[in-house]
C-alpha positions in Angstrom: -41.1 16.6 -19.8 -40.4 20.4 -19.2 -39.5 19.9 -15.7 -37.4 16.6 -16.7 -35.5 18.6 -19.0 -34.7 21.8 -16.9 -33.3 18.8 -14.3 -30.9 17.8 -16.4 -27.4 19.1 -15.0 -25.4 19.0 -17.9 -27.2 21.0 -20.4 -26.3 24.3 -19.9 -29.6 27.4 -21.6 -28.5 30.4 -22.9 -31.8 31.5 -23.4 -31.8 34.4 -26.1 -34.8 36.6 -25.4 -37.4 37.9 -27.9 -35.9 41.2 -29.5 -38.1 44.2 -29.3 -39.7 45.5 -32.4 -38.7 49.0 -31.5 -35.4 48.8 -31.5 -34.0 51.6 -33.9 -31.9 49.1 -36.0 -34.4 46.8 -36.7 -37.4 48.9 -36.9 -39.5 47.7 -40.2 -41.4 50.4 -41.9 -45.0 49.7 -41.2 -46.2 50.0 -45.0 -50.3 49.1 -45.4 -49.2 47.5 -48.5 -48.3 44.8 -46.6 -51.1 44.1 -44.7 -51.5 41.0 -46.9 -47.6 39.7 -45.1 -46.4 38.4 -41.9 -42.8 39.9 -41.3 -40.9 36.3 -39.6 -37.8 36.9 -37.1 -36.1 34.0 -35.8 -34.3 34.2 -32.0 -31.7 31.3 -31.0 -31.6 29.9 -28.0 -28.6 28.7 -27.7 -28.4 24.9 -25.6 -24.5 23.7 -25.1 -24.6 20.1 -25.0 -22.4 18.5 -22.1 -21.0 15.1 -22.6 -23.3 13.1 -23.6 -22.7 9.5 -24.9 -25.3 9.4 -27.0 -24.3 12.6 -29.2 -22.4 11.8 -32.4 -21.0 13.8 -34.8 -24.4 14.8 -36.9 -24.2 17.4 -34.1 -21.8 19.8 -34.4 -19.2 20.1 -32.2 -19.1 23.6 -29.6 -17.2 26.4 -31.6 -16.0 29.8 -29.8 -17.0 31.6 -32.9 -19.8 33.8 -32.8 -23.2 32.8 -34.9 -23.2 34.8 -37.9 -25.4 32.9 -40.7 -28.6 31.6 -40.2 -30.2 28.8 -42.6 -33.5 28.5 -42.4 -35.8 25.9 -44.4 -39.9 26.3 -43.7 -43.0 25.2 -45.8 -46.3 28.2 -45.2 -50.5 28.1 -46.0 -49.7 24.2 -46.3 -53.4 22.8 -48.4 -53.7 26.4 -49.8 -53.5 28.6 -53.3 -50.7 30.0 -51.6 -48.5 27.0 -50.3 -45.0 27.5 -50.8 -41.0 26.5 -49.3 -38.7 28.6 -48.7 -34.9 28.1 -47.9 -32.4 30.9 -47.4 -29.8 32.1 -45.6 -30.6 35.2 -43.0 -27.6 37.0 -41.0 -27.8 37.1 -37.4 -27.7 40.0 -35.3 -26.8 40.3 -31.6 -27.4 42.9 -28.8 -26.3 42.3 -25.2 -25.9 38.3 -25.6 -29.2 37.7 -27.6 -29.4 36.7 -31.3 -31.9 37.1 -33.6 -32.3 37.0 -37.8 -31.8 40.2 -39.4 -34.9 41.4 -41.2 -34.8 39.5 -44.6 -37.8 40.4 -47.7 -37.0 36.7 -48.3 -39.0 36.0 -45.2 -42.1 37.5 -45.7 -44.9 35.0 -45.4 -48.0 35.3 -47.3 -51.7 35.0 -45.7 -53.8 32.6 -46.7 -56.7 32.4 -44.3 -58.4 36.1 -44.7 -61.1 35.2 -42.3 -58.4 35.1 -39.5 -55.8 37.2 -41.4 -53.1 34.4 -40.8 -51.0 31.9 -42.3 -49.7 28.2 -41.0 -45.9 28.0 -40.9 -43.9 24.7 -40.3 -39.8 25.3 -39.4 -38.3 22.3 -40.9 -34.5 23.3 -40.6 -32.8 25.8 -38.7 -28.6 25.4 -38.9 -26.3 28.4 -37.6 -22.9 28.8 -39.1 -20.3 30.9 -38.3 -20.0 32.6 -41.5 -21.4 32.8 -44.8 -23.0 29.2 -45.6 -22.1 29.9 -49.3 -18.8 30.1 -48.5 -16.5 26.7 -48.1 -14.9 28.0 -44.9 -18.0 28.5 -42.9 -18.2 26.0 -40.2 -22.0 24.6 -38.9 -22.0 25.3 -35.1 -25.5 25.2 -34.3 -28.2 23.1 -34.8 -32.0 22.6 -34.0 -32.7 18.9 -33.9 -35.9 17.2 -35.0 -38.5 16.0 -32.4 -38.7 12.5 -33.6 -34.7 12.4 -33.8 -32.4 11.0 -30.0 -31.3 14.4 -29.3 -35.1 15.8 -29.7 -35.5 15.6 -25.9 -32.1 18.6 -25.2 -34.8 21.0 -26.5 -38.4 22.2 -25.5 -39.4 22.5 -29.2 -37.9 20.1 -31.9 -38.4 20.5 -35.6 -40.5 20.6 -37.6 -41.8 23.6 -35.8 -45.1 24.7 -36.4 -46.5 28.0 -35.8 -49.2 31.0 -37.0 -48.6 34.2 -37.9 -51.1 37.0 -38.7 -51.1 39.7 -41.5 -49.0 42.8 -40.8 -47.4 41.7 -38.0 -43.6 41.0 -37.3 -43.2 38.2 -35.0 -40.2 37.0 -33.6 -40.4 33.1 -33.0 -37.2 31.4 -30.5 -35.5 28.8 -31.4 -33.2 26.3 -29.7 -30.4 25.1 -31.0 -27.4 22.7 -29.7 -24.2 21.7 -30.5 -21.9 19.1 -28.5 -18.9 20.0 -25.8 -17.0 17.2 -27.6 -13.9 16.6 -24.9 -10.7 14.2 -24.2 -11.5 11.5 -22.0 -8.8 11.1 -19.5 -7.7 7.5 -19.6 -6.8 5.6 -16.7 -4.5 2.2 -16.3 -5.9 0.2 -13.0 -3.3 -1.9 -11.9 -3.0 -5.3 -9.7 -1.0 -7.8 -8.4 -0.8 -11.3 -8.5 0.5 -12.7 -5.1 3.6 -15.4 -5.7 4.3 -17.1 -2.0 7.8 -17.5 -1.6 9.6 -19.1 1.4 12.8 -18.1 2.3 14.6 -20.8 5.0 17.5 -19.7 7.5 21.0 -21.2 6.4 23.3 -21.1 9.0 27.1 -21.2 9.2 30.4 -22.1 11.5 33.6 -22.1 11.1 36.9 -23.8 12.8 40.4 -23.2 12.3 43.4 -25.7 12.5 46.6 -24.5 12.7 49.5 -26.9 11.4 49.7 -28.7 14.6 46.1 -29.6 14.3 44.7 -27.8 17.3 41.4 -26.3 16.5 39.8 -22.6 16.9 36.7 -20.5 16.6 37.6 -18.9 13.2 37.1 -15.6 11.6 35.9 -15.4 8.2 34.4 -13.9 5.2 31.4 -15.5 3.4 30.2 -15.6 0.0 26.7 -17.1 -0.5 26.2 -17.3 -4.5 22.9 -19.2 -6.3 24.7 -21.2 -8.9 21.5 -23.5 -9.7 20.2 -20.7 -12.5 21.1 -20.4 -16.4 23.0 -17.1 -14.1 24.9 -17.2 -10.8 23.3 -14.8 -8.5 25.2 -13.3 -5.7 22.9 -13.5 -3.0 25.2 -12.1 0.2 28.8 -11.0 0.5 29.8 -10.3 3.9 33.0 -9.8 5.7 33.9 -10.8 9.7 30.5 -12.2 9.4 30.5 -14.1 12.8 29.7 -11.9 16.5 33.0 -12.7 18.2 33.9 -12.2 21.7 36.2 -13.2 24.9 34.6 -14.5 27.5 36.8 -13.2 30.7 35.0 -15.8 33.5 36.0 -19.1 31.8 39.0 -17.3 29.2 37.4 -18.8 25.9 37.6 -17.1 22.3 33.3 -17.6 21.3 32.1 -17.1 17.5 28.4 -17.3 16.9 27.1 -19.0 13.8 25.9 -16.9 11.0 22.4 -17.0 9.9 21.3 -15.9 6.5 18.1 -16.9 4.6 18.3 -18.5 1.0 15.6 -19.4 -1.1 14.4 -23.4 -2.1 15.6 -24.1 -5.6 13.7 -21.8 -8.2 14.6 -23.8 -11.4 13.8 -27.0 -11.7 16.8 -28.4 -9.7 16.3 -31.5 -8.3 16.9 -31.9 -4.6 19.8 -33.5 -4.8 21.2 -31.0 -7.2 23.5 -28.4 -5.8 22.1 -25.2 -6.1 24.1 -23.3 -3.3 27.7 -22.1 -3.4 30.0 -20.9 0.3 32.6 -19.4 -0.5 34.4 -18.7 3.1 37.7 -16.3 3.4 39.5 -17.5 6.7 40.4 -14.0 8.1 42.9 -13.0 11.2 41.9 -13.1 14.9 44.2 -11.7 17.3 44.9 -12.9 20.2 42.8 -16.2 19.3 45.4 -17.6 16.8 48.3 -16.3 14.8 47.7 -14.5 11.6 47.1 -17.4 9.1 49.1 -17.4 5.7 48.0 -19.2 2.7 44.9 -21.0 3.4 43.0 -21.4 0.5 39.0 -20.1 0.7 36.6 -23.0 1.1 34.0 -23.8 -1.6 30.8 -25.8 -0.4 28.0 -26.4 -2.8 24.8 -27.2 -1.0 21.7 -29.4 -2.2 18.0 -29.1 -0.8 18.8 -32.0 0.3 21.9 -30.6 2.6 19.8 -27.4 3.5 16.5 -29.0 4.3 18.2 -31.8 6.7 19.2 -28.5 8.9 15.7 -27.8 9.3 14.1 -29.7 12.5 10.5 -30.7 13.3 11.1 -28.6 16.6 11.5 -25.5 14.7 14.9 -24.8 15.2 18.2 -25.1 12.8 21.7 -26.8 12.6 24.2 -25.0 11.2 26.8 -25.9 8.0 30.0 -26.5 9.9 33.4 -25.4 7.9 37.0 -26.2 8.7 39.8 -24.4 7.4 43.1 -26.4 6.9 42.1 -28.9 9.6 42.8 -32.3 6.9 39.1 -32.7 6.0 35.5 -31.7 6.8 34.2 -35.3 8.2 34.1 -36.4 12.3 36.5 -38.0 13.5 40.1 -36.2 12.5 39.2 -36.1 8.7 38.9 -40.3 8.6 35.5 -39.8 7.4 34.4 -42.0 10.8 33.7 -41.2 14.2 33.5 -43.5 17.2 32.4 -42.3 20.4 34.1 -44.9 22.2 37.2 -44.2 21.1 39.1 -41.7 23.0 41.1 -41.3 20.3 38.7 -39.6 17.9 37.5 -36.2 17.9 33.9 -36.4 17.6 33.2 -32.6 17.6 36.4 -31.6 16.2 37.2 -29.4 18.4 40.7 -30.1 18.4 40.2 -31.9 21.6 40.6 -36.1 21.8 37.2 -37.9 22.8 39.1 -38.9 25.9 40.1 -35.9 26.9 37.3 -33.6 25.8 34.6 -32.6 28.5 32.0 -32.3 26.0 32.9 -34.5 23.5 29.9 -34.3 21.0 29.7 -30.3 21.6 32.6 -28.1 20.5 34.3 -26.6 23.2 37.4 -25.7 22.2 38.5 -23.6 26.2 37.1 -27.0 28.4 35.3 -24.2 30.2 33.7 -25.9 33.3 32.3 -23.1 35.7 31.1 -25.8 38.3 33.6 -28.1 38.0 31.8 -31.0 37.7 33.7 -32.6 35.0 30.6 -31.4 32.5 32.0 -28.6 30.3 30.0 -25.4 29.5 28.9 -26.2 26.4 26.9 -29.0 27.2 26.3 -28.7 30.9 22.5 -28.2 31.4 23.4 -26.0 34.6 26.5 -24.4 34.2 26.7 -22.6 37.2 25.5 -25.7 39.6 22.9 -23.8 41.6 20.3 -26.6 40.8 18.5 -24.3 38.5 18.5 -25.4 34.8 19.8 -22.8 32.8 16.5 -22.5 30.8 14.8 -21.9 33.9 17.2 -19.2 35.4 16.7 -15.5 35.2 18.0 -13.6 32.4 21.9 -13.3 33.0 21.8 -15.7 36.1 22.6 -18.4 34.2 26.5 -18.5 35.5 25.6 -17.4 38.5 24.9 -19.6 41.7 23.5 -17.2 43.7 19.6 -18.7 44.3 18.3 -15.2 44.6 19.2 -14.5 41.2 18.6 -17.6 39.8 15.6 -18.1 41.6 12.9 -19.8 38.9 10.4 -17.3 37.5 7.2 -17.5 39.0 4.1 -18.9 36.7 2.3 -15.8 35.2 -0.3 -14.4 38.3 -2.6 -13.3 35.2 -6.6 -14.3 35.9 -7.9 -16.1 33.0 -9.1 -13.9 30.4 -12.1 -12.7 30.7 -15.0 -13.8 27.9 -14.4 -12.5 24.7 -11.1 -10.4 26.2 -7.6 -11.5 25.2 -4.3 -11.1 27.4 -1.8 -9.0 25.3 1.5 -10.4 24.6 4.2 -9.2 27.0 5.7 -5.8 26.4 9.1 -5.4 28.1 10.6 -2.3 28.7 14.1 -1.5 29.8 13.9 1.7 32.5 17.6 3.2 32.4 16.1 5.9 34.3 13.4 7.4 36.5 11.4 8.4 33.4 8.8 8.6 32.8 8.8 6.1 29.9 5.8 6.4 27.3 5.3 3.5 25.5 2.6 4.0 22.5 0.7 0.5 21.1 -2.6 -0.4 19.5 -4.9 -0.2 22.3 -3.7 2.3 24.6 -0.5 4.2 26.5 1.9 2.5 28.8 3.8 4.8 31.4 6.1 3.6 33.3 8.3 5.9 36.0 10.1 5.6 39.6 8.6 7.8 42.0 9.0 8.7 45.5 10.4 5.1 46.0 7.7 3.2 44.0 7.9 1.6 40.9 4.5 3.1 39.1 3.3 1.4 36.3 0.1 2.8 34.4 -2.2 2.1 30.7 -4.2 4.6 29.7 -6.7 2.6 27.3 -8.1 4.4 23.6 -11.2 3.4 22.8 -13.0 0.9 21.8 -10.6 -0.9 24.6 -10.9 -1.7 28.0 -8.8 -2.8 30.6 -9.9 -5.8 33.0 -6.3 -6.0 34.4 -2.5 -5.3 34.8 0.3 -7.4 35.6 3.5 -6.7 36.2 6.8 -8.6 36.5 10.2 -6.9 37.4 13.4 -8.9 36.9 15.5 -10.3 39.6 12.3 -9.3 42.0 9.7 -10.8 40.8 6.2 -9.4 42.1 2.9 -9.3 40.9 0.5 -7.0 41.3 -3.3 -7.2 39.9 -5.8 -4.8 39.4 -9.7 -4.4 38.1 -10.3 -1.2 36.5 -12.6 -0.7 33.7 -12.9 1.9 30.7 -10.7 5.0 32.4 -7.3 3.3 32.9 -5.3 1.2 35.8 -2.2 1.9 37.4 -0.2 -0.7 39.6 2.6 1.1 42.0 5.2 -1.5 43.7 7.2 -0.2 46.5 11.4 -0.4 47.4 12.0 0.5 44.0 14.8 3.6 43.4 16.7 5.0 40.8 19.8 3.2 42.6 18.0 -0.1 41.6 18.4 1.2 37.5 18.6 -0.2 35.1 15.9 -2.6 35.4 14.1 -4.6 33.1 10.6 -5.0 33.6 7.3 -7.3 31.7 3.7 -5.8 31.3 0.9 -7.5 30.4 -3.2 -6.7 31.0 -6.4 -7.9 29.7 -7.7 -6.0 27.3 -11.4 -6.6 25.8 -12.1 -4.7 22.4 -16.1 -3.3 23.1 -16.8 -2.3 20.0 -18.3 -5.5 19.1 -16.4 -6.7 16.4 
């Protein structure tokens, strides 16, 4: 139990040694007439008590005040003529950190036992105070706890305490004490979160402009987008000259692009039929497209879930909310509300441009651009520039023009199939504006990519745990792929009749990559 004890981290011993005997100031007179007594001392050892959830308060709490009073409560010659109690109080005296009672008539034990010249003793209490225990402002800061009591096992020796102590001797007994290191406990909030998918959908928005003649245009606006289905009306975007507008010089048409924005599903209740959306578009001035407009009113469009979930298609992709300013109506067909195809009459697309006499009559297209002249306008010709190509087969930016080297259809990826339990990385493109090199950091390794003595030189540099099993790379306009097998230490792929006068160029990477770490 010893061992256990001195094991125990958070009990910290100041062990107050036994006090000599010879000292000057507490040398007792050695007077035969007392051969009859035992002369008692008492030395502390002093235990400070860490933390410990089990301590209440019938231990008293640590105190930075030195031990000054002793009380000490003991029975002697217990069955004997000469049994007796005594309880007093004792000072305590101290030399260089050890404490010890002051010598005290009070504890002078008689001997009971002559054929051994000794006398039993039993400690029963043993409290240290900080001043006189008589007086109301002493404070207990030490204690000696009973064996049989929970914080019996903090000491070696709990009370009662029994010892014996021989005629004419002065014996100095230690004692433990404790108190308890009674602190603060720092108090902690742990927070978490409660995860609350929402979807947010794209809205998207175009505009047309009439003038008073009726002639449409691409218009120029500010938008508004406020949620008006709450007990509040949120403002949820405000954006002026909102669409990317442009000039197109090869077939002379003013372009807008719609405007995309995302906007929640209704978060009240509404019912899907319910408007729950506000537009709130300011036509705005275009120069050069049409003249500076003067008093049109802003447009106000509420939108249902009903409006903004019918844009959504099964293909993934999103029609847009079409607004007219000043052109006599938002419906097909001139503002009748009607539209018929056949009738060359009717503007389908209100454009601004008769079915009859409109090259893409179901697809605005305000300038009749026609690159190839076959009657099909731009904006619904599947291969504007005539080459035979379709445009979503030509090269990026060869889609008006006919020349087959630059239209020339991309060639089918010339990766192998991935290797077991490898995966092909997602294509990584990187735009070389000049002879580099160009370091391109991701998850599994480095890509460098320079122009060199002629050569295009394209190299990955894996970090572990990945490997490389192969590179592929695809330059634009020139297609060529090269493919290599090099494992754990990197791969390079160099492709010649490449110079700087060749820049900028715009070129794919791709490789294998197989994670060997096993997980």
């Amino acid at each position: 139990m010893k061992a256990l004890k001195k094991y125990m981290a958070f009990i910290a011993v100041f062990s107050f040694l036994l006090a000599s005997c010879t000292k000057e100031d507490n040398t007792i007179t050695n007077d035969p007439g007392t051969d009859s007594f035992a002369e008692l001392s008492l030395g502390a050892s002093l235990n400070s008590m860490l933390n410990k959830a089990a301590i209440k308060q019938s231990i008293p709490e640590c105190s930075s005040e030195a031990p000054a009073y002793a009380h000490v409560e003991l029975t002697h010659n217990a069955g004997t003529d000469l049994e007796g109690t005594i309880e007093i109080n004792v000072p305590i005296m101290e030399d260089n950190g050890t404490f010890y009672t002051a010598y005290d008539e009070g504890l002078k034990i008689p001997v009971a036992n002559s054929e051994t010249n000794t006398a039993s003793v039993s400690l029963t209490s043993f409290l240290v105070y900080d001043g006189d225990p008589e007086d109301a402002s002493s404070n207990l800061i030490w204690v000696t706890p009973t064996t049989a009591s929970e914080y019996g096992a903090f000491v070696n020796q709990g009370l009662p305490f029994d010892f014996t102590i021989r005629a004419g001797s002065k014996k100095y007994v230690d004692i433990e004490v404790v108190c308890f290191d009674d602190r603060e406990v720092n108090l902690y909030g742990y927070q978490f979160f409660d995860l609350i998918p929402e979807v947010l959908y794209e809205l998207c928005v175009f505009a047309n402009y009439c003038n008073d003649a009726g002639r449409h245009f691409t218009a120029n606006y500010s938008l508004a987008v406020t949620y008006i289905g709450g007990d509040e009306e949120m403002l949820l975007h405000d954006t002026a000259n909102l669409p990317g507008t442009g000039f197109d010089e090869s077939t002379g048409d003013y372009y807008a692009d719609p405007f995309c924005l995302a906007v929640p599903a209704p978060q009240y209740g509404e019912g899907s039929g319910e408007p729950y959306i506000r537009l709130t578009a300011t036509l705005l001035n275009w120069e050069g497209n049409y003249p500076d407009p003067v008093g049109i009113e802003p447009l106000e469009v509420d939108l249902s879930w009903d409006d903004i979930s019918g844009y959504l298609n099964d293909d993934g992709t999103v029609d847009y909310e079409h607004l007219f300013f000043n052109c006599g109506g938002d419906s097909p067909g001139n503002g009748n509300g009607e539209c018929d195809p056949e009738n060359p009459a009717d503007d389908c697309d209100n454009d601004g441009i008769p079915n009859g006499q409109d090259n893409c009559p179901s697809t605005p297209n305000e300038g009749q651009g026609d690159l190839d002249e076959d009657g099909t306008g731009d904006a619904c010709d599947s291969d504007i520039d005539g080459d035979g190509i379709p445009n979503d087969e030509e090269n990026d930016g060869c889609e008006r023009n006919p020349d087959l080297e630059c239209g020339e259809t991309v060639l089918e990826p010339c990766l192998p199939e991935a290797i077991t339990g490898c995966e092909s990385t997602d294509v990584l493109n990187i735009n070389l504006e000049s002879a580099g090199p160009v370091i391109t950091n991701v998850s599994y390794g480095d890509w460098t990519v320079q122009i060199t003595n002629g050569e295009l030189f394209v190299g990955l540099t894996p970090i572990i745990p990945y490997e490389i099993a192969d590179i592929e790379v695809t330059v634009l306009q020139s297609v060529t792929c090269e493919v290599v097998t090099v494992p754990d230490e990197g791969g390079s792929v160099t492709i010649p009749n490449i110079t700087e006068g060749d820049l900028p160029i715009s070129i794919d990477l791709r490789a294998n990559i197989c994670d060997v770490s096993g997980e």
